[in-house]
C-alpha positions in Angstrom: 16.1 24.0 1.8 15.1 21.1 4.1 11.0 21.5 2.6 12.5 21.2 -1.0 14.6 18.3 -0.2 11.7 17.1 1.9 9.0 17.6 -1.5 11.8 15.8 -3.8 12.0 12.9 -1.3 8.2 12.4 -1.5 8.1 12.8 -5.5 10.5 10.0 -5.8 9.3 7.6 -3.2 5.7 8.2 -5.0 7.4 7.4 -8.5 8.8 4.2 -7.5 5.8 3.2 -6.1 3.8 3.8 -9.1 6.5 1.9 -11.0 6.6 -1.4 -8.7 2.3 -1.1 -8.9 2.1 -0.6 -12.7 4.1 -4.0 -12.6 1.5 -6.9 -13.5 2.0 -10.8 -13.0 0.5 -12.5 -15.5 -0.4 -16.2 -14.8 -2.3 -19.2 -16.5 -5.0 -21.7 -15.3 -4.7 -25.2 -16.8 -7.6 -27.2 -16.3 -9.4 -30.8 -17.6 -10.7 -28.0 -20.2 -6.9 -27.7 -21.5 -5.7 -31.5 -21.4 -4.6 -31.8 -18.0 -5.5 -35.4 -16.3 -7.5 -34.4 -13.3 -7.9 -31.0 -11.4 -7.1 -32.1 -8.6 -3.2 -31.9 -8.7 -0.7 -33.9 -6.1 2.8 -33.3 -6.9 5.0 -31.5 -9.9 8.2 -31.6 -11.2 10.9 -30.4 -14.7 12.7 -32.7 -15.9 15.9 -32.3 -17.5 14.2 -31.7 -20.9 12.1 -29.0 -20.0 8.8 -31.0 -19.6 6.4 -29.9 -16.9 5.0 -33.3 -14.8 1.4 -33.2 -12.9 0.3 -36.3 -10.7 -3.4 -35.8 -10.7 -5.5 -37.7 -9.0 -6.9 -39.3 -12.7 -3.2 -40.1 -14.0 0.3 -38.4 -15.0 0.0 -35.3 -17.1 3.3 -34.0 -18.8 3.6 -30.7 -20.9 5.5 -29.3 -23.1 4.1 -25.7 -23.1 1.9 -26.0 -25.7 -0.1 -29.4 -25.0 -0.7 -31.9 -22.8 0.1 -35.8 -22.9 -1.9 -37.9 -20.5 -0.4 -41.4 -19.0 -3.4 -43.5 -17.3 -1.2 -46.5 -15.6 -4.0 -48.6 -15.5 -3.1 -49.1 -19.6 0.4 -49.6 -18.9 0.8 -51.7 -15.7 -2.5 -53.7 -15.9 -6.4 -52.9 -15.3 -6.4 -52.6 -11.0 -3.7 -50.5 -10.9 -4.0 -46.8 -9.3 -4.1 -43.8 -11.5 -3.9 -41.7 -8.2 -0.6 -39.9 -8.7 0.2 -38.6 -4.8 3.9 -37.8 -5.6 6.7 -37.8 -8.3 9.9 -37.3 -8.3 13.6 -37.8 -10.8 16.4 -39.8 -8.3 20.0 -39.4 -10.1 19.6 -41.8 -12.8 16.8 -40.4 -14.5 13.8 -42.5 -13.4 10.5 -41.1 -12.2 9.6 -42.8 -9.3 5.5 -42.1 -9.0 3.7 -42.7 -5.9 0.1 -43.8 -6.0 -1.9 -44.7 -3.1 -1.4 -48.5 -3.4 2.5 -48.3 -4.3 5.1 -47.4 -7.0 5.3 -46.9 -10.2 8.7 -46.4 -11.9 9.0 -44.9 -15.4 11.8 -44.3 -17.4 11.6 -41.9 -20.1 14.7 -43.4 -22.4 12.0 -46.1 -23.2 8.4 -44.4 -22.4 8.2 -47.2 -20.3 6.5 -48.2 -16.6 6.6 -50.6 -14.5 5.6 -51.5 -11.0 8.1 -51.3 -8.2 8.8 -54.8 -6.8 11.2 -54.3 -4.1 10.6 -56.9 -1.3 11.8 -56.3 2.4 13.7 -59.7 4.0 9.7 -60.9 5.0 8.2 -60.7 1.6 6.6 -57.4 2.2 5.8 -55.3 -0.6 5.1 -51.4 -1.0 1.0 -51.5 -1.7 0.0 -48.5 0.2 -0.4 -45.0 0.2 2.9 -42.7 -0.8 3.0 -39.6 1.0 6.2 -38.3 -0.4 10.1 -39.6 -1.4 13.5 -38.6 -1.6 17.0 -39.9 -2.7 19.8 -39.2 -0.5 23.3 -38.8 -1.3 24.7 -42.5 -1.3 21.6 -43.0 -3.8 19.2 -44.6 -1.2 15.5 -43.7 -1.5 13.3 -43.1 1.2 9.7 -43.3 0.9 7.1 -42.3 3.6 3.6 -43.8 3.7 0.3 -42.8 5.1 -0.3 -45.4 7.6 2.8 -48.5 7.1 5.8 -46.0 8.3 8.7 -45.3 6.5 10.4 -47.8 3.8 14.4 -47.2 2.8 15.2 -48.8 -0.7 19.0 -49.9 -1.2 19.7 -50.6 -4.2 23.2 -52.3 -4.0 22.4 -53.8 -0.9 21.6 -57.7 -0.8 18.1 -57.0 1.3 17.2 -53.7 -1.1 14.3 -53.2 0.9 13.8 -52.0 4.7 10.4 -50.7 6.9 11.1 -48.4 9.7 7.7 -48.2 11.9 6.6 -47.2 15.4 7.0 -50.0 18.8 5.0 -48.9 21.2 7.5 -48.0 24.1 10.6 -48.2 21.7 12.4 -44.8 22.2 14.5 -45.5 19.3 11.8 -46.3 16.7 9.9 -43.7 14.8 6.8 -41.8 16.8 4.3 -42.4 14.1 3.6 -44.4 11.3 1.4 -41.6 9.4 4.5 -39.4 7.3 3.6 -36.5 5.6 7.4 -35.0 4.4 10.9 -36.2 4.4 13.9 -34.0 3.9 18.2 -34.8 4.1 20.8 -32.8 5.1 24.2 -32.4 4.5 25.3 -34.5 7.4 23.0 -37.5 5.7 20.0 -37.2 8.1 17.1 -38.2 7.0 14.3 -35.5 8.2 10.8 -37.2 9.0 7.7 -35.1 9.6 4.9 -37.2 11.1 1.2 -36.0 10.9 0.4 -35.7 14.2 3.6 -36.7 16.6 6.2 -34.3 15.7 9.7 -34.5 13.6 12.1 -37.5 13.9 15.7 -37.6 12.4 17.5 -41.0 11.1 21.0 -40.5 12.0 23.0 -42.8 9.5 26.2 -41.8 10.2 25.9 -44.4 13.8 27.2 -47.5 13.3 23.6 -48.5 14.2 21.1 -46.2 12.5 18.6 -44.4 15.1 15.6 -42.5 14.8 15.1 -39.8 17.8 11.9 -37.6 18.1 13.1 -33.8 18.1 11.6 -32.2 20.8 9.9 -28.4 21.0 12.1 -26.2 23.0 
């Protein structure tokens, strides 16, 4: 009785694997050869139509499951600006924010329009640098981290809209690097900041003074 129950056992745990290896994924390759901007693709998003978004490093492809349409910035803003599209992303109102590597780009689909980000910090500094990546928190401030210039924080209702966060040498306090590769928030409103080379540091804006404080490895 044990053998038959045994044989049974086998016969159905060969079945199901025959069933979950007859299973195929299908998948398809878009390339220059299709429409798509560049091969070389960034960063990608759906927005809340449906459209698929590509920054390439040779413009913004979007596309609608059939074709691509191909924005080249440098027709839209004017001739020196970037088509390098390092990252996109939707904040609550509906604008793209694009990051190139020499700023931002923001477009807003109600119009089919771009134009350049011109947010100044309290010195007259401007974002004209690489964008590693962005993110919009939940009081609607945007964070944007940079390869090489540190991280910026964008404010919109606040009467100085634009702030730079970088490293001070011998600061504790102040970020570790000025190199970002990824930013993440939680759910208690910290802002997560992975450097490229000196470890994670977390914003704390719940303190009456903001802080940044390098997370250490166990």
């Amino acid at each position: 009785m044990k053998k038959i129950v045994l044989l049974i056992t086998i016969q159905i745990l060969c079945m199901h694997s025959f069933v979950v290896n007859a299973q195929r994924i299908f998948s398809t390759s878009y390339t220059m050869d299709d429409g798509l901007a560049a091969n070389r693709v960034y960063s990608i998003l759906q927005d809340s139509c449906g459209f698929m978004w590509f920054g390439t490093d040779d413009g913004l492809s979007r596309f609608d499951g059939i074709a691509f349409k191909n924005y080249y910035l440098s027709e839209y803003i004017n001739a020196t600006t970037s088509n390098s599209v390092k990252k996109i992303f939707i904040d609550r109102r509906g604008r793209m924010w694009i990051g190139l590597d020499t700023g931002i780009v923001i477009y807003d689909s109600k119009t089919d329009t771009f134009q350049p980000f011109h947010a100044k910090t309290e010195t007259g500094e401007m974002i004209q640098t690489y964008v590693t990546d962005m993110i919009e928190d939940s009081d609607g401030e945007v964070w944007i981290a940079t390869s090489g210039e540190g991280l910026y924080r964008f404010s919109p209702s606040d009467k100085v809209r634009l702030r730079v966060y970088r490293n001070i040498p011998g600061k504790i306090n102040s970020i570790s690097q000025n190199i970002i590769m990824t930013l993440q928030h939680d759910s208690k409103q910290n802002i997560w900041i992975g450097t490229y080379s000196e470890g994670l540091c977390c914003f704390d804006k719940q303190k009456t003074r903001s802080s940044l404080t390098k997370e250490q490895s166990p």
